[in-house]
C-alpha positions, 0 to 999 in steps of 0.5 A: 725572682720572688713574683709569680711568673706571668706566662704562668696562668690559667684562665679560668675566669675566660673558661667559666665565661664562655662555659656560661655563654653556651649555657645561655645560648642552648639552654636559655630557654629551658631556663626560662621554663624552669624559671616561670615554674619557680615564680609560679610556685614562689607566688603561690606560696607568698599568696598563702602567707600574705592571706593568712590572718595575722591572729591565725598566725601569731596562735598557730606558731604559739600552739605549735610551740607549745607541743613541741616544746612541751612548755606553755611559756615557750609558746607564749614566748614564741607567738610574742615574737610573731605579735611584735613583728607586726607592731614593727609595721613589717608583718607583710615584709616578713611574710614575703620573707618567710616565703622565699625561706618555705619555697625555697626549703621546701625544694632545698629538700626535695633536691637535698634527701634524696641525694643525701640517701645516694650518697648514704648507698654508694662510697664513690658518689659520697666522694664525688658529691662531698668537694663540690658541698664544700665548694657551695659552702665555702664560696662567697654568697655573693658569687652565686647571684651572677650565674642566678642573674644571668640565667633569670635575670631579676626578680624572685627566681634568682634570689630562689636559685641563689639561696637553695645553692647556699642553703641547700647542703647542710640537708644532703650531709646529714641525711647522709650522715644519718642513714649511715650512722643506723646500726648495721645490726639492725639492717641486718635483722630486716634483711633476715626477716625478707626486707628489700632496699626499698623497705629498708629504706623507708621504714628502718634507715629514715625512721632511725635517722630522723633526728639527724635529718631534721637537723640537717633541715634546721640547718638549711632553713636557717641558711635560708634565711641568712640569704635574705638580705644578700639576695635582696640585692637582686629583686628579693622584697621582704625584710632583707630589702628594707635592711639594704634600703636603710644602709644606703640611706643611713637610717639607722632605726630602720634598719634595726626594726627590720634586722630585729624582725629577722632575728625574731624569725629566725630564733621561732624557726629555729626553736620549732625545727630543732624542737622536730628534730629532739621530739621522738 
C-alpha cells in the first residue's frame, strides 16, 4: 500500500534512447562534420599555447595583471603562479588545459551573448530558455558525456561539448540580466534622439552592461575550468588527465602537484576576468 504502483510508469529512459538512435542515424554525419570543425580549431588553439614561450607567458599574464589590477604586486603574484607551474614539470599539461578551457570559452560566448541579448528582447523566449538553463545547471556533469560520446566518440570534442553545456549558462543569464537592468530612461533618450534597435544595442545596452557580462564570462570560464578533470574521463589530456591517473594509481603527490597547478590556473583567470569585469 505504501510502495509506488508498478503499472504506474514512464518510460522516459526508453524515449531518450531511441530519440538518441535517430539522432545517430540521420544526423551522425552532420556530427561528424561539426565534430572535425571542432577538433581543428581545438588544435589550432593548443598549438598556440603549446608554442608560446614559457617566459612570454609568465610576463605576459604578469603585465596583464598589473593593468588591470593596478597593483604591481598583483602581477607579480600572478606570473609567480604561472613560473610554479612549470617547476611542477606540468607546463605542457597546463597548456593543454588552458586550451580546452579558451576553446571551449570562447564559443560558450559566441553561443552564450547573443541568446542572452534574445532573451533580454522577448519575456516569452526568457521563459523558454530559463528551465532548460536550470536543467544544464542542475544535471549531473557526468550525464552529459554519454550524448558527447555517442555523437563524437572519444577524444577532445566530446570533452569540448560536454564542457560548453555546463560551462556555457552563467553568460546567457547575465547578458540577459545585464541589458535588462539598463535604465529604461536611457533607452528612452536613444530613441528620442533617432536610434534604432541595432544602435541601441550595441552602443547604449552593452556598453552599459558590460560589467554584468563580463561577469557572466568569468563564470563560465571558471566552469570551464571545473570540467576539466570530468572530462578527462573521455580522452581530454591536460591537467585533469594526470589528476584521474593519480587516483587510479594512489599517488598521492601527483596528484597534488597537479590539483595544485589547477588551483594556481583558476585563481590567475579568475583575478584577470573579474579585474575585466570591475575596470571601467
Amino acid at each position: 500500500m505504501f510502495e509506488f504502483p508498478e503499472y504506474i510508469n514512464i518510460p522516459l529512459g526508453e524515449w531518450v534512447d531511441a530519440a538518441m538512435d535517430w539522432v545517430m542515424q540521420n544526423f551522425i554525419g552532420i556530427f561528424d562534420a561539426l565534430g572535425f570543425v571542432i577538433l581543428k580549431f581545438m588544435i589550432w588553439v593548443e598549438e598556440f599555447f603549446l608554442w608560446l614561450p614559457w617566459p612570454v607567458m609568465v610576463v605576459g599574464v604578469g603585465l596583464l595583471a598589473w593593468r588591470l589590477m593596478g597593483r604591481w604586486w598583483m602581477g607579480l603574484l600572478m606570473s609567480t603562479m604561472i613560473f610554479l607551474i612549470g617547476t611542477f614539470g606540468q607546463w605542457d599539461l597546463a597548456m593543454m588545459t588552458l586550451s580546452l578551457v579558451v576553446a571551449a570559452v570562447i564559443i560558450s560566448l559566441a553561443i552564450g551573448i547573443p541568446l542572452g541579448i534574445a532573451m533580454a528582447s522577448s519575456d516569452t523566449f526568457e521563459q523558454i530558455i530559463k528551465p532548460l538553463l536550470d536543467g544544464m545547471q542542475t544535471m549531473p556533469s557526468f550525464v552529459y558525456l554519454i550524448p558527447a560520446l555517442m555523437l563524437f566518440g572519444l577524444g577532445k570534442v566530446p570533452a569540448l561539448f560536454a564542457t560548453i553545456i555546463y560551462a556555457v549558462p552563467p553568460v546567457i543569464r547575465l547578458t540577459n540580466v545585464g541589458i535588462r537592468e539598463v535604465s529604461k530612461e536611457v533607452i528612452e533618450a536613444a530613441h528620442a534622439f533617432g536610434s534604432n534597435y541595432w544602435q541601441i544595442l550595441f552602443k547604449v545596452q552593452l556598453p552599459l552592461a558590460r560589467p554584468t557580462i563580463m561577469v557572466g564570462i568569468n563564470q563560465t570560464t571558471m566552469m570551464a575550468l571545473a570540467m576539466v578533470v570530468i572530462a578527462s574521463m573521455i580522452g581530454a589530456k591536460g591537467l585533469g588527465l594526470e589528476v584521474l591517473l593519480a587516483i587510479n594509481r594512489i599517488e598521492v603527490g601527483r596528484g597534488f602537484e597537479s590539483g595544485l597547478c589547477i588551483v594556481f590556473l583558476a585563481i590567475v583567470i579568475d583575478r584577470i576576468t573579474f579585474a575585466m569585469a570591475e575596470k571601467k
